[in-house]
PDB file of N, CA, C and O in Angstrom:
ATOM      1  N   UNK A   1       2.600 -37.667-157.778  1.00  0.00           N
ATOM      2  CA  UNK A   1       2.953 -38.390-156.570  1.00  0.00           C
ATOM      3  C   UNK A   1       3.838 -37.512-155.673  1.00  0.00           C
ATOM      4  O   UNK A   1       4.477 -36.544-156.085  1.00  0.00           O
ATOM      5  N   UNK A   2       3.810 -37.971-154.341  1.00  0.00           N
ATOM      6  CA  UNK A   2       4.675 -36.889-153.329  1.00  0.00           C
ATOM      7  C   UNK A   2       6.401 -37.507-153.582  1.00  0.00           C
ATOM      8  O   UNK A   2       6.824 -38.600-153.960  1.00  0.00           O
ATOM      9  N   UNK A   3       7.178 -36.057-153.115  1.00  0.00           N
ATOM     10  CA  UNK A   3       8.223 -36.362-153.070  1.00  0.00           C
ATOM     11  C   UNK A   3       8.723 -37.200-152.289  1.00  0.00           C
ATOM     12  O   UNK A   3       9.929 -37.438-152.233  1.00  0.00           O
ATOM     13  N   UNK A   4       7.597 -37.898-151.398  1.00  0.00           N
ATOM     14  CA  UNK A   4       8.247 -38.873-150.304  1.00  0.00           C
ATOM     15  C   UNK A   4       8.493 -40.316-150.778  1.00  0.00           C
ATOM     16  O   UNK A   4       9.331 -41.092-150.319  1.00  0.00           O
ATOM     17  N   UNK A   5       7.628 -40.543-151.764  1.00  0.00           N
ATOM     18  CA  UNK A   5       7.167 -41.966-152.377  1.00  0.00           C
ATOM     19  C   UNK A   5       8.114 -41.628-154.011  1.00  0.00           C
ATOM     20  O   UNK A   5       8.407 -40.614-154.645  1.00  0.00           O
ATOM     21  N   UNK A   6       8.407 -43.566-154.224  1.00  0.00           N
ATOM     22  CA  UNK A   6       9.091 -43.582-155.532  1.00  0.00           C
ATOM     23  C   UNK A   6       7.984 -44.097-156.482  1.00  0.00           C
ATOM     24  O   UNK A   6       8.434 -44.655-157.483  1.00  0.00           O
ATOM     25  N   UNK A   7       6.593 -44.034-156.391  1.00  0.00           N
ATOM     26  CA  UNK A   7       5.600 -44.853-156.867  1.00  0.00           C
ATOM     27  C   UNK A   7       5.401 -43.876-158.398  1.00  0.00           C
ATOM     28  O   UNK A   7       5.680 -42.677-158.416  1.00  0.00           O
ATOM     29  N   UNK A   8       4.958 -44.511-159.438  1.00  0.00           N
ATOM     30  CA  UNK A   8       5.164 -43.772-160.678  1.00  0.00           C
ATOM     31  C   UNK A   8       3.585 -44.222-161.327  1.00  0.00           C
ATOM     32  O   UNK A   8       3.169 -43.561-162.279  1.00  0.00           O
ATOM     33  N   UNK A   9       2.867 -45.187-160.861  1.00  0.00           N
ATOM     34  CA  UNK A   9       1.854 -46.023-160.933  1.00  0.00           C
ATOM     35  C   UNK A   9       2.211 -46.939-161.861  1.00  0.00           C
ATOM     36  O   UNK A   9       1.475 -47.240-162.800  1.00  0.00           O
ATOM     37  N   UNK A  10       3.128 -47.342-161.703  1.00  0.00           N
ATOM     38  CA  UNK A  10       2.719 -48.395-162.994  1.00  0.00           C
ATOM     39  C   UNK A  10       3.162 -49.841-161.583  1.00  0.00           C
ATOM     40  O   UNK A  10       4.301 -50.207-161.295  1.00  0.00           O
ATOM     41  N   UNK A  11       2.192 -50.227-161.133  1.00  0.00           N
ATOM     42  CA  UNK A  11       2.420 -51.109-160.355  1.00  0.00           C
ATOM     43  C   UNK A  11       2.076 -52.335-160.639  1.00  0.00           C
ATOM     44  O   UNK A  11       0.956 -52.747-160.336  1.00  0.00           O
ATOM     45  N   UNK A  12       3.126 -53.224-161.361  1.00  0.00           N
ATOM     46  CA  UNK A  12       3.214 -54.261-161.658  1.00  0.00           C
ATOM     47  C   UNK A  12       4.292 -55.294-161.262  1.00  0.00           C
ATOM     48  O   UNK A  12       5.407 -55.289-161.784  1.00  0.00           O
ATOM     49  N   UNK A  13       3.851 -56.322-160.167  1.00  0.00           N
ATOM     50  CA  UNK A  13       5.029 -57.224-159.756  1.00  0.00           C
ATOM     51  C   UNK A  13       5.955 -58.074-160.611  1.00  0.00           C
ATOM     52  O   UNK A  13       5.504 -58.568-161.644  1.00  0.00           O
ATOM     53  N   UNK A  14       6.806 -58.212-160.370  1.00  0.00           N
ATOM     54  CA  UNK A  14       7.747 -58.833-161.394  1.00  0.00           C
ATOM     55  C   UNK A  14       7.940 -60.015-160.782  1.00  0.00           C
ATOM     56  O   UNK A  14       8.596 -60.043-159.741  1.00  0.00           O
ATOM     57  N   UNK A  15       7.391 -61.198-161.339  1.00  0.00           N
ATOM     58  CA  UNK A  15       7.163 -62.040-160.382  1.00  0.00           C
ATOM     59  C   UNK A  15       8.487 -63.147-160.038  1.00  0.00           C
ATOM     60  O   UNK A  15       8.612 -63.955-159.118  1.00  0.00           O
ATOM     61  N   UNK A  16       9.229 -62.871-160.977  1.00  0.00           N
ATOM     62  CA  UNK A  16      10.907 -63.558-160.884  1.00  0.00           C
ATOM     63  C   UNK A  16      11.443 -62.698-159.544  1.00  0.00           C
ATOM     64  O   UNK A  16      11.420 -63.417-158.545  1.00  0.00           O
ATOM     65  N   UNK A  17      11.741 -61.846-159.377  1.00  0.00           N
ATOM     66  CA  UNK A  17      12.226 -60.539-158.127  1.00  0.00           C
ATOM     67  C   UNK A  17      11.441 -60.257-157.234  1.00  0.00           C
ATOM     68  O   UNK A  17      11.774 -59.897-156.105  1.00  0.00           O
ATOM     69  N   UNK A  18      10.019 -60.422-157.742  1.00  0.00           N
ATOM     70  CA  UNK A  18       9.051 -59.817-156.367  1.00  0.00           C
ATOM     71  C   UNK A  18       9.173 -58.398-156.042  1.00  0.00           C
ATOM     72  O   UNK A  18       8.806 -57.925-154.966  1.00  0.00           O
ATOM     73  N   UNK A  19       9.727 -57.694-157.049  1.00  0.00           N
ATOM     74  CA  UNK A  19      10.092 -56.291-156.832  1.00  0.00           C
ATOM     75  C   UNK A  19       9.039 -55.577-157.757  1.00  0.00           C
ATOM     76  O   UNK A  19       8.588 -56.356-158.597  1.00  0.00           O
ATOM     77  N   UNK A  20       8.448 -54.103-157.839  1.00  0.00           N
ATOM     78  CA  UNK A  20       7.042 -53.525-158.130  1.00  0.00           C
ATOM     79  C   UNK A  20       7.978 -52.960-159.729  1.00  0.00           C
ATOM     80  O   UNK A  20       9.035 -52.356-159.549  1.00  0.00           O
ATOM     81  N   UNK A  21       7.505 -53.205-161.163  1.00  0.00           N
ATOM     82  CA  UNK A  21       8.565 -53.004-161.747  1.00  0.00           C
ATOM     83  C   UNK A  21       8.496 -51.367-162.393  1.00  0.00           C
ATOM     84  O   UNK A  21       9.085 -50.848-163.341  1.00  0.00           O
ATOM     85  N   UNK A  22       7.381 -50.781-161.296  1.00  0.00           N
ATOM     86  CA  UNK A  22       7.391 -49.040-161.782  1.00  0.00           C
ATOM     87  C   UNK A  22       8.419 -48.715-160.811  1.00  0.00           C
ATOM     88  O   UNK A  22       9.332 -48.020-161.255  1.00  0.00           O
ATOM     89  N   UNK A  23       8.483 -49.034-159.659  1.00  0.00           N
ATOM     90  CA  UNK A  23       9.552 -48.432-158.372  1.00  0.00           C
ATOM     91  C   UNK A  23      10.483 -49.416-158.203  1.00  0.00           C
ATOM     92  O   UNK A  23      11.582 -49.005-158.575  1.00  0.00           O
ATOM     93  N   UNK A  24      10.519 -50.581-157.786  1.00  0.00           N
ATOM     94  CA  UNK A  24      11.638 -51.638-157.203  1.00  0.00           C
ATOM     95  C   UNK A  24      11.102 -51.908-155.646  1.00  0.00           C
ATOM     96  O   UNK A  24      11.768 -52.617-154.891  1.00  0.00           O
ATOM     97  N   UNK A  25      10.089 -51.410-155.302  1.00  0.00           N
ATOM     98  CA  UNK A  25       9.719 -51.558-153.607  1.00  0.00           C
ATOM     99  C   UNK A  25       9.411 -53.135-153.953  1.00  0.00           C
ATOM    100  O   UNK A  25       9.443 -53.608-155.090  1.00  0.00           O
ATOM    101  N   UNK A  26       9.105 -53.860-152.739  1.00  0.00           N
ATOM    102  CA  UNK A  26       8.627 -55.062-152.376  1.00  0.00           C
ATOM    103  C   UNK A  26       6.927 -55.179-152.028  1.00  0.00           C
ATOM    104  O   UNK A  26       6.240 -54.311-152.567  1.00  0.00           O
ATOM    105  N   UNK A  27       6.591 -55.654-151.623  1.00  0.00           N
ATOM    106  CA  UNK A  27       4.969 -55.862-151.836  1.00  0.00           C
ATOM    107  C   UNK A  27       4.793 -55.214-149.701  1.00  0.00           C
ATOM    108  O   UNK A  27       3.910 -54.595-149.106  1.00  0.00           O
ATOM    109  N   UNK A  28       6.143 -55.810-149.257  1.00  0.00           N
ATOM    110  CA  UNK A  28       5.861 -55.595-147.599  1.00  0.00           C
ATOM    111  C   UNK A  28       6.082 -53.788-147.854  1.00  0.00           C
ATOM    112  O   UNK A  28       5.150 -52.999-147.703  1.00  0.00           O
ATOM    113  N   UNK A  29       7.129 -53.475-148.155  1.00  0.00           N
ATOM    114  CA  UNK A  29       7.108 -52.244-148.172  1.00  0.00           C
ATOM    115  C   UNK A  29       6.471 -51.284-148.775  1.00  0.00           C
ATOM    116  O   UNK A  29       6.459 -50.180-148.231  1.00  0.00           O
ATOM    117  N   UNK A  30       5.768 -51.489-150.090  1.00  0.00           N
ATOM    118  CA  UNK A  30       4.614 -51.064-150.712  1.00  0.00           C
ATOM    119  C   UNK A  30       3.491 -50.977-149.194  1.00  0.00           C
ATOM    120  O   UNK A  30       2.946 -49.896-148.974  1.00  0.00           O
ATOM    121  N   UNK A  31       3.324 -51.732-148.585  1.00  0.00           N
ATOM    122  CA  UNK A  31       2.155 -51.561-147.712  1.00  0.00           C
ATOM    123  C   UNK A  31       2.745 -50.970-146.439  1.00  0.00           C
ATOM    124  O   UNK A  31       2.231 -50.137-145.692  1.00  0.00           O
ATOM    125  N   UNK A  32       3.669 -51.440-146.365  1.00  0.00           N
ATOM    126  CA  UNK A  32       3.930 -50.221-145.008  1.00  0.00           C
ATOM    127  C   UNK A  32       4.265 -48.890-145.483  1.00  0.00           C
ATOM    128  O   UNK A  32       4.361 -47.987-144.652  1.00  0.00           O
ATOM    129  N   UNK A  33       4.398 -48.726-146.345  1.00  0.00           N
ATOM    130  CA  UNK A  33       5.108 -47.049-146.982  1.00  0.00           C
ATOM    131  C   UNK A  33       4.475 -46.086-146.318  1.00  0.00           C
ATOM    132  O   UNK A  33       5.154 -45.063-146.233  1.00  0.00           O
ATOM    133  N   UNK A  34       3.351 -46.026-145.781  1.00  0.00           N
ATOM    134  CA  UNK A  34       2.623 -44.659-145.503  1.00  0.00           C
ATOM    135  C   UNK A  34       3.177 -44.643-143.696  1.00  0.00           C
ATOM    136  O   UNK A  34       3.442 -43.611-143.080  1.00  0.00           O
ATOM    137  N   UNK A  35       3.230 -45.718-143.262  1.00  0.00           N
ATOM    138  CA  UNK A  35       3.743 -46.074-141.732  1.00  0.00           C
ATOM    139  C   UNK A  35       4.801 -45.938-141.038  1.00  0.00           C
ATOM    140  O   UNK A  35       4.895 -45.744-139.826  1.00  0.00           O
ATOM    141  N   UNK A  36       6.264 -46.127-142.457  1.00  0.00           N
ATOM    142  CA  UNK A  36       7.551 -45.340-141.544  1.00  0.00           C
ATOM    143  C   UNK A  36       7.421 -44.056-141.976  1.00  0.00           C
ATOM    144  O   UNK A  36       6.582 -43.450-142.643  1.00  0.00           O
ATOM    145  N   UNK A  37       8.620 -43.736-141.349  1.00  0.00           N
ATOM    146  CA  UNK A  37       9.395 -42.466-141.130  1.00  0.00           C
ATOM    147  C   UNK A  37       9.814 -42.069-142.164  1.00  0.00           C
ATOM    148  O   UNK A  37       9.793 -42.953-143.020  1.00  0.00           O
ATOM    149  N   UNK A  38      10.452 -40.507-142.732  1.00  0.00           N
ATOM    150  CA  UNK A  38      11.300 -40.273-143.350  1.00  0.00           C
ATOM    151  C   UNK A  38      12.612 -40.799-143.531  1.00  0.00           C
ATOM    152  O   UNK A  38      13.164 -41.186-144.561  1.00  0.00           O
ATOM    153  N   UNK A  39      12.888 -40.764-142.727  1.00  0.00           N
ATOM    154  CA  UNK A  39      14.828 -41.648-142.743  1.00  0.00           C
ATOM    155  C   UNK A  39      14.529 -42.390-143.251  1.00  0.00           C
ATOM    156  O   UNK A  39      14.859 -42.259-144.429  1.00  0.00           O
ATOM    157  N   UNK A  40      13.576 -43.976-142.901  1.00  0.00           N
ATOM    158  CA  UNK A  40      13.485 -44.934-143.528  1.00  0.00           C
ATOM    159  C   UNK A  40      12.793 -45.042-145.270  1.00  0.00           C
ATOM    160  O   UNK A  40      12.894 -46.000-146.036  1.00  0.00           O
ATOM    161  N   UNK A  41      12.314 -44.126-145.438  1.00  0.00           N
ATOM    162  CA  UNK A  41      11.903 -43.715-146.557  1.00  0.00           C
ATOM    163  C   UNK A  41      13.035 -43.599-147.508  1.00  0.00           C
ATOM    164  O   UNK A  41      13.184 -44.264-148.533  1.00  0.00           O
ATOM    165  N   UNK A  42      13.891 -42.582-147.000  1.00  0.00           N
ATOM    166  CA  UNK A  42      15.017 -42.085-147.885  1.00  0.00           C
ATOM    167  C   UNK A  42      15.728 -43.523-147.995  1.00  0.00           C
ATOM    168  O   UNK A  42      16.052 -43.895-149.123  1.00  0.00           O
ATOM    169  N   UNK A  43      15.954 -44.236-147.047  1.00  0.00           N
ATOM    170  CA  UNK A  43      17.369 -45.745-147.091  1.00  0.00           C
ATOM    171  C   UNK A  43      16.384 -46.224-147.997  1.00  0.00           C
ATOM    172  O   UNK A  43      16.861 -46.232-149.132  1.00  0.00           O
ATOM    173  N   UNK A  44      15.296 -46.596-147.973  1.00  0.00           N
ATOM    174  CA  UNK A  44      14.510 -47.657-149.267  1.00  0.00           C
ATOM    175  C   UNK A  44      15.181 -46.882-150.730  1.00  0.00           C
ATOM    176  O   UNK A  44      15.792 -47.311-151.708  1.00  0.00           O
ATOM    177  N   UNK A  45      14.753 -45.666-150.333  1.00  0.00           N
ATOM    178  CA  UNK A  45      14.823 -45.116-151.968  1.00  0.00           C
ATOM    179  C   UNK A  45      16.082 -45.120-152.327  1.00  0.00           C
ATOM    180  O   UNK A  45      16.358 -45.399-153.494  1.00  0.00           O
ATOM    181  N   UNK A  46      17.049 -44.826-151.437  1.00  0.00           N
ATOM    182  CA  UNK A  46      18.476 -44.867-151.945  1.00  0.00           C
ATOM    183  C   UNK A  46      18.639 -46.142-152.752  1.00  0.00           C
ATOM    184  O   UNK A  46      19.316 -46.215-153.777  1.00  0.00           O
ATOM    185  N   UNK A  47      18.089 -46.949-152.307  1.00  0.00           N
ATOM    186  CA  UNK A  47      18.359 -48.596-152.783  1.00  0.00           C
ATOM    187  C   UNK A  47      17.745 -48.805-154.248  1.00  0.00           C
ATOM    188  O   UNK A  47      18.173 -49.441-155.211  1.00  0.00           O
ATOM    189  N   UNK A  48      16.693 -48.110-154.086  1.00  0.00           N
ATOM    190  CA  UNK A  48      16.405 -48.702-155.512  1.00  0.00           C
ATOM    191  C   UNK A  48      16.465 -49.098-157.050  1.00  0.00           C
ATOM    192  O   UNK A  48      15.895 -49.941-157.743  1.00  0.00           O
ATOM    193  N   UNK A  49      17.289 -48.239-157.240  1.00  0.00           N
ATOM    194  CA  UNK A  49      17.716 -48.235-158.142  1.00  0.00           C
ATOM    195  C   UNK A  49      18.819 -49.061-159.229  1.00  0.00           C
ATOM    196  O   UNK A  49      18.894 -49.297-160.435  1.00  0.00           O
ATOM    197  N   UNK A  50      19.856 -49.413-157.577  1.00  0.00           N
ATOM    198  CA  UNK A  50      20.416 -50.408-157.669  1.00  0.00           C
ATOM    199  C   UNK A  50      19.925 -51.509-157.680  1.00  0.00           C
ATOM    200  O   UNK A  50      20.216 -52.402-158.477  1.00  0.00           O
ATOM    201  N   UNK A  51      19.026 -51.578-156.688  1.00  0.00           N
ATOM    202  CA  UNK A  51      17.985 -53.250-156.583  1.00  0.00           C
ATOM    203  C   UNK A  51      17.490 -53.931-158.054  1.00  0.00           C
ATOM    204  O   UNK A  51      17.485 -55.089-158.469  1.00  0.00           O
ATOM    205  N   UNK A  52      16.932 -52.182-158.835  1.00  0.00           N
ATOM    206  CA  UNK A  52      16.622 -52.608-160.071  1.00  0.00           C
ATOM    207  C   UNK A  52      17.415 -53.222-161.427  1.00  0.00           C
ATOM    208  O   UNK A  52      16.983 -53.865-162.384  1.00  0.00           O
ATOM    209  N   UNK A  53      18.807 -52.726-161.077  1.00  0.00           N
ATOM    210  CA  UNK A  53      19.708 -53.060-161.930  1.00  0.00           C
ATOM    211  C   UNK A  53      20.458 -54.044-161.916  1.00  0.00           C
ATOM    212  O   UNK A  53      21.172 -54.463-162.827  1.00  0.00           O
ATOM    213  N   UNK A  54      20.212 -54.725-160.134  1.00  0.00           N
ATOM    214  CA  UNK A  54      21.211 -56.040-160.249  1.00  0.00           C
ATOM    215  C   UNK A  54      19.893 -57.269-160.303  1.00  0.00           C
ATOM    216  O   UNK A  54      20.176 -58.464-160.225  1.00  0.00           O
ATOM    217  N   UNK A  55      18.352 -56.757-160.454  1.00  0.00           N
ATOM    218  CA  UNK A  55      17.548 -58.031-160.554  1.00  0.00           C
ATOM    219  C   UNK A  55      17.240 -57.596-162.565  1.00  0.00           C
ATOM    220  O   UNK A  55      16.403 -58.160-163.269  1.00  0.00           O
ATOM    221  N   UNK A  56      18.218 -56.463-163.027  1.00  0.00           N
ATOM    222  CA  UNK A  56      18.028 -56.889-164.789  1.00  0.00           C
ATOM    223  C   UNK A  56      16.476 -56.347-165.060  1.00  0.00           C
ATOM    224  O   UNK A  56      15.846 -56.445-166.113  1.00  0.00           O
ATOM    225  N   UNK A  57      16.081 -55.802-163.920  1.00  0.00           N
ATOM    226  CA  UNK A  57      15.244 -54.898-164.531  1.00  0.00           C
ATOM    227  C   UNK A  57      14.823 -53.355-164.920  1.00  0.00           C
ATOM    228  O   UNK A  57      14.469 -52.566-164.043  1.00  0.00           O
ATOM    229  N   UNK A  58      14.912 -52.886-166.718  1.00  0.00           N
ATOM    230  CA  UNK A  58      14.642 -51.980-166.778  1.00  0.00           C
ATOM    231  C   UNK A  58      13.375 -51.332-166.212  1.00  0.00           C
ATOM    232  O   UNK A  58      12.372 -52.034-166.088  1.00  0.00           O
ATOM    233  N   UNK A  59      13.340 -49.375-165.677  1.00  0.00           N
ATOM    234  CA  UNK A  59      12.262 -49.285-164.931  1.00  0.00           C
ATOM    235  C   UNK A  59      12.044 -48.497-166.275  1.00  0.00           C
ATOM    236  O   UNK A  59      12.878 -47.908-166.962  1.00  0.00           O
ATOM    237  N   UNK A  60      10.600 -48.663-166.471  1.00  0.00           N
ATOM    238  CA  UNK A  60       9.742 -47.640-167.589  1.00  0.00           C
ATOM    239  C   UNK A  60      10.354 -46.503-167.695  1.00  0.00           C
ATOM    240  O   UNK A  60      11.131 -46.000-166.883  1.00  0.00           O
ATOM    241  N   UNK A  61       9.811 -45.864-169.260  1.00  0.00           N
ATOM    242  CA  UNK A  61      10.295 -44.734-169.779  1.00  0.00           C
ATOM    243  C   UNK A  61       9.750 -44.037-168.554  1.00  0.00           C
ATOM    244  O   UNK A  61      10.529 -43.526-167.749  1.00  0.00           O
ATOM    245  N   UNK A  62       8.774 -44.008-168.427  1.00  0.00           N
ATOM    246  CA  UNK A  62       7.867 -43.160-167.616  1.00  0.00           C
ATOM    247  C   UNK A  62       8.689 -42.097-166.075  1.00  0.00           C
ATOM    248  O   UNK A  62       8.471 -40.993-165.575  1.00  0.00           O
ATOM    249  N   UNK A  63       9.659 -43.236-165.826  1.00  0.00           N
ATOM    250  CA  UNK A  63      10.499 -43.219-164.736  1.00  0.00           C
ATOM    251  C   UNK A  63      11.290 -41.824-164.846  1.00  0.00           C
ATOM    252  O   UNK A  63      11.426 -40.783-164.203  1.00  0.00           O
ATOM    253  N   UNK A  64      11.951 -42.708-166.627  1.00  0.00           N
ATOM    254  CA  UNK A  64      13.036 -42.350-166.741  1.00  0.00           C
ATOM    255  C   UNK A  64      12.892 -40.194-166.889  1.00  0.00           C
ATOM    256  O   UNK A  64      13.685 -39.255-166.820  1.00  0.00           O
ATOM    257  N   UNK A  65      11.638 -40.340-167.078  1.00  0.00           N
ATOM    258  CA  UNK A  65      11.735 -38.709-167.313  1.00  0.00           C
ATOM    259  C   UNK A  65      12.005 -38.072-168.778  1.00  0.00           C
ATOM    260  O   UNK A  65      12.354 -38.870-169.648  1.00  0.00           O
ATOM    261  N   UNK A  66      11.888 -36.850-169.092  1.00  0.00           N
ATOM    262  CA  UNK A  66      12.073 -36.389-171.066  1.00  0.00           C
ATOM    263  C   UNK A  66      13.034 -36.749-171.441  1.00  0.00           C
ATOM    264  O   UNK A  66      13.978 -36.510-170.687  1.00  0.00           O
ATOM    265  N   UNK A  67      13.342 -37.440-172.655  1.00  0.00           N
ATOM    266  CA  UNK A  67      14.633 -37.248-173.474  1.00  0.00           C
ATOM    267  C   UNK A  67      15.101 -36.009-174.493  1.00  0.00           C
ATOM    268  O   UNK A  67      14.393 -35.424-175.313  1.00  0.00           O
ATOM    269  N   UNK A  68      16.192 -35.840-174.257  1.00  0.00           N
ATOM    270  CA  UNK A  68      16.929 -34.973-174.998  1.00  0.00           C
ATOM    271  C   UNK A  68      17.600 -35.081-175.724  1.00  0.00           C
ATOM    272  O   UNK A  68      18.672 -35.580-175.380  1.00  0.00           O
ATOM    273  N   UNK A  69      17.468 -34.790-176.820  1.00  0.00           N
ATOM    274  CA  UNK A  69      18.107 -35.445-178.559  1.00  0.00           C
ATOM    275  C   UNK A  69      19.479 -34.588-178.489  1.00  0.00           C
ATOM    276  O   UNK A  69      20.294 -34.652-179.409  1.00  0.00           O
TER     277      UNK A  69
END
């Protein structure tokens, strides 16, 4: 995936949050994603992470990247 997008594919709505539970985007912003700007790109992504942690949802290993023992 491009460095512009937080998409990991695992696109599955979480239907308590309404948030995508591979990224944390919303279903409106999932579809506009290709339509803004950079700036607005970066403020979504800044957010997400947090978004994910105060709606209690873990994001996939997949996300999370290698572990190191």
């Amino acid at each position: 995936m491009s460095k512009e997008t937080p998409c990991i594919a695992v696109c599955i709505m979480d239907p308590g949050t309404s948030l995508c539970l591979g990224c944390g985007r919303t279903l409106p912003e999932i579809a506009r994603w290709h339509r803004i700007d950079t700036a607005e790109r970066q403020a979504v992504m800044s957010q997400l992470a947090g978004r994910m942690a105060d709606a209690g949802l873990a994001q996939p290993e997949l996300a999370a990247g290698p572990k190191s023992d």
